[in-house]
Backbone as CSV, one residue per row, in Angstrom:
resi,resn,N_x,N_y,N_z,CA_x,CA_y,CA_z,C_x,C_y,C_z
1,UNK,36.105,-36.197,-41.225,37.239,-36.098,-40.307,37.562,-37.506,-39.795
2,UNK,39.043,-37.912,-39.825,39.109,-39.378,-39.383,39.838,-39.324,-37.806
3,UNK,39.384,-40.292,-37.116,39.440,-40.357,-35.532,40.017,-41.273,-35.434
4,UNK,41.251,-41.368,-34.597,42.408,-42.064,-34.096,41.998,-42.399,-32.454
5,UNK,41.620,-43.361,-31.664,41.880,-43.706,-30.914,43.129,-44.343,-30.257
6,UNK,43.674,-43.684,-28.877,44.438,-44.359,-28.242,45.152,-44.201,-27.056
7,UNK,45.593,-45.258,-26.552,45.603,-45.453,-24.758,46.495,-44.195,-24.014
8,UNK,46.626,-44.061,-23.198,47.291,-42.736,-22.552,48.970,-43.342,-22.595
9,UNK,49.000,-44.804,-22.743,50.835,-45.433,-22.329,50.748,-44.576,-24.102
10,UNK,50.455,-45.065,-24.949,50.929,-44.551,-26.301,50.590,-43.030,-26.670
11,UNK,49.845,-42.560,-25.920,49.659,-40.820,-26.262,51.192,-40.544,-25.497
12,UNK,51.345,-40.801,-24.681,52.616,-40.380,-23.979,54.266,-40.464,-24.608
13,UNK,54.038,-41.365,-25.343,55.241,-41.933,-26.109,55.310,-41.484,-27.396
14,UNK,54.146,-40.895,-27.922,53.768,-40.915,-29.596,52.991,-39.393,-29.521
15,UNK,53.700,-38.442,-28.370,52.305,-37.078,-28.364,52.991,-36.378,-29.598
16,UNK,54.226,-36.121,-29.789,54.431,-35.128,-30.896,53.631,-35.953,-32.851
17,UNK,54.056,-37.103,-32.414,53.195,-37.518,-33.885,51.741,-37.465,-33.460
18,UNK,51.538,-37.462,-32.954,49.729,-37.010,-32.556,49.474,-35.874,-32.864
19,UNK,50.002,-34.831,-32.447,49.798,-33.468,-32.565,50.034,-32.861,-33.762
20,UNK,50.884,-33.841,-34.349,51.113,-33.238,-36.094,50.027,-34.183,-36.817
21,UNK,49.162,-34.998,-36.066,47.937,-35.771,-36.429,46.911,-34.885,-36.708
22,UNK,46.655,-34.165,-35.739,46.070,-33.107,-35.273,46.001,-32.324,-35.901
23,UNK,46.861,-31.123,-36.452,47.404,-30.292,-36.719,46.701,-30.371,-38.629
24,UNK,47.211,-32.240,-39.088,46.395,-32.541,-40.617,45.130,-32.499,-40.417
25,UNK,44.175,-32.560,-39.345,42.776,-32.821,-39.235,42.397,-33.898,-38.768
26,UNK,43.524,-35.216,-38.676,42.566,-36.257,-37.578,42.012,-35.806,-35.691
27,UNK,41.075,-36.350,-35.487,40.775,-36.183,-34.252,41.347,-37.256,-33.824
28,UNK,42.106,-36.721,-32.624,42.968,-37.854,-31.696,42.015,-38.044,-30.447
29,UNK,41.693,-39.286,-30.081,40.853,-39.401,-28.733,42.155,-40.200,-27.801
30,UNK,41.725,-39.510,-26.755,42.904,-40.417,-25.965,41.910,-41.125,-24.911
31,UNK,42.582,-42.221,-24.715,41.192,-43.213,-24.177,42.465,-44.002,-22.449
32,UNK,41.460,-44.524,-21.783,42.366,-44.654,-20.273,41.094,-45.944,-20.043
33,UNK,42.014,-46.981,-20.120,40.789,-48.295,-19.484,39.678,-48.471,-20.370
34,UNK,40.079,-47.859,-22.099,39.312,-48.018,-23.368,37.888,-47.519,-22.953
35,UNK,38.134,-46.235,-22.036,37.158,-44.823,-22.050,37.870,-43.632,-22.897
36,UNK,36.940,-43.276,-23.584,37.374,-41.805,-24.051,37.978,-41.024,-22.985
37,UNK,39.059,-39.939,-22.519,39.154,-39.172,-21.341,39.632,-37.984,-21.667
38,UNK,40.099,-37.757,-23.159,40.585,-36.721,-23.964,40.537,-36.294,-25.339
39,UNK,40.749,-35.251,-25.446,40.709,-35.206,-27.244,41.828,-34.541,-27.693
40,UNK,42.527,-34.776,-28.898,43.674,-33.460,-29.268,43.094,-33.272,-30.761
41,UNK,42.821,-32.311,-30.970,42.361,-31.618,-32.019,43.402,-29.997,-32.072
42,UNK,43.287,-29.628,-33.661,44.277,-28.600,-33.894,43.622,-27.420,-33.582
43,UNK,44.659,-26.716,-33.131,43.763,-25.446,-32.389,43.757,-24.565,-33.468
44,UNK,42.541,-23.538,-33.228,42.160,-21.904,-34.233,41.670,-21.094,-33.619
45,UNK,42.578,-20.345,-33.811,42.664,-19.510,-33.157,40.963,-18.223,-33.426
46,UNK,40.876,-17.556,-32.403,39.804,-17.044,-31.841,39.715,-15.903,-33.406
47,UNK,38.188,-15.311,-34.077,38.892,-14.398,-34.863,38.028,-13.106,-34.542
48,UNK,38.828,-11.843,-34.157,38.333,-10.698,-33.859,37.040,-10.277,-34.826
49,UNK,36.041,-10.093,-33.746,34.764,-9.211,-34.675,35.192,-7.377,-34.403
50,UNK,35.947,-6.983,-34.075,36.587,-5.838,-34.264,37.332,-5.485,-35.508
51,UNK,36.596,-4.391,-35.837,37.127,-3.799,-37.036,37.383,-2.041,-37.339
52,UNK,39.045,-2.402,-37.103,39.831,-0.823,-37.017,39.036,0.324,-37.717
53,UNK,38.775,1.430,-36.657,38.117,2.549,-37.919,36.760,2.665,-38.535
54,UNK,36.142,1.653,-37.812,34.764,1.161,-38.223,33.815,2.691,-37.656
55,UNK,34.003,3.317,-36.701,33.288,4.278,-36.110,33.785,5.658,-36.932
56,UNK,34.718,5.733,-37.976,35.550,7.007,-39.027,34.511,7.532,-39.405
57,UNK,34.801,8.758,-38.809,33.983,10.077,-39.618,32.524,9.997,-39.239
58,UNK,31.947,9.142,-38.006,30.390,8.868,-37.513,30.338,10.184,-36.246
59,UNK,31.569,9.994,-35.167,31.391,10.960,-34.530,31.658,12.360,-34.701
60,UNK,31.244,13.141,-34.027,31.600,15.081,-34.531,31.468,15.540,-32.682
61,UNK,32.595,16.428,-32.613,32.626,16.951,-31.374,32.467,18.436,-31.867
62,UNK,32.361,18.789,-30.933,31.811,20.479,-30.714,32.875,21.040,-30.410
63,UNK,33.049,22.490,-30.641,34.133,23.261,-30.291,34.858,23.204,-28.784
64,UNK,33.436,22.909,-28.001,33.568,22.907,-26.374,33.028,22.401,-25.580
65,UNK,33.460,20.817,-25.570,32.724,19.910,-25.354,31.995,19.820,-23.754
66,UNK,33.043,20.311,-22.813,32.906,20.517,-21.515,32.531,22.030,-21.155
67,UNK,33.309,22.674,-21.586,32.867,24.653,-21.060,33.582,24.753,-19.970
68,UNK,33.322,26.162,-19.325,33.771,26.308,-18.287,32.387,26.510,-17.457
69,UNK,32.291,26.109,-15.579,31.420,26.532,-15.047,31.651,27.246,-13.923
70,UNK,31.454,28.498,-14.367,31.392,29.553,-13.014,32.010,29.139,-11.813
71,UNK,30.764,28.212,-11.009,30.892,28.240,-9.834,32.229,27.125,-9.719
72,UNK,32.260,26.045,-10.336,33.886,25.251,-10.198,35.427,26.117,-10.681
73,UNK,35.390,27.115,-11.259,35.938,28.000,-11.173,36.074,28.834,-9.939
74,UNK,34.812,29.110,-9.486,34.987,30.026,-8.300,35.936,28.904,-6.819
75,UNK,35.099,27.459,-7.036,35.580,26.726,-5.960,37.402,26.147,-5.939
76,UNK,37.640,26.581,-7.491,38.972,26.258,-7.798,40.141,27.087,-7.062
77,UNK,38.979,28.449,-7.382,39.910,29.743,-7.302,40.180,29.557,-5.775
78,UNK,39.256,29.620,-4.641,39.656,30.199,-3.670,40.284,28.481,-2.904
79,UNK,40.352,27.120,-3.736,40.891,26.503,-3.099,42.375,26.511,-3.301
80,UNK,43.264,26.975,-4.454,44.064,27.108,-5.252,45.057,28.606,-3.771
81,UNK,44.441,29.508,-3.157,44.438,30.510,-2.392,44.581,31.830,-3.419
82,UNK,44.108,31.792,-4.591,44.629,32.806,-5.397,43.860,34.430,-4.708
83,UNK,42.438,34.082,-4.235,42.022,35.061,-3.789,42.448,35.922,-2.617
84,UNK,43.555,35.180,-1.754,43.942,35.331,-0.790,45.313,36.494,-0.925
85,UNK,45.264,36.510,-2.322,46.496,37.604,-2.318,46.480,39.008,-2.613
């Protein structure tokens, strides 16, 4: 990889040809008082370890996964006032 040093007056004046510097594979250092203080390198993007469908046909549900229970029924019923009629 080839490395381009240079001052922040010329990163400022010269950023779009830098970035298409970048973009070919040089590393751009941007330097302030001929210190390193930056870098422009081409970005890549992040790559998903997710893979659509990967879990197909592993899970199996049951006819009735939840049920019914009595007593939340019963607490439904008489909050609902159905018993009241």
């Amino acid at each position: 990889m080839t490395t381009h040093v240079v001052n922040t007056h010329e990163a400022k004046s010269r950023l779009s040809e830098l970035i298409r510097e970048a973009e070919q594979g040089t590393e751009v250092i941007v330097a302030r008082n001929g210190r390193p203080v930056a870098k422009i390198v081409a970005w890549t993007a992040a790559k998903s370890s997710r893979v659509p469908g990967s879990w197909s046909g592993q899970i199996v549900y049951g006819e009735d996964i939840v049920g019914s229970d009595e007593d939340i029924v019963e607490m439904f019923d008489e909050s609902s006032g159905a018993n009241s009629l």
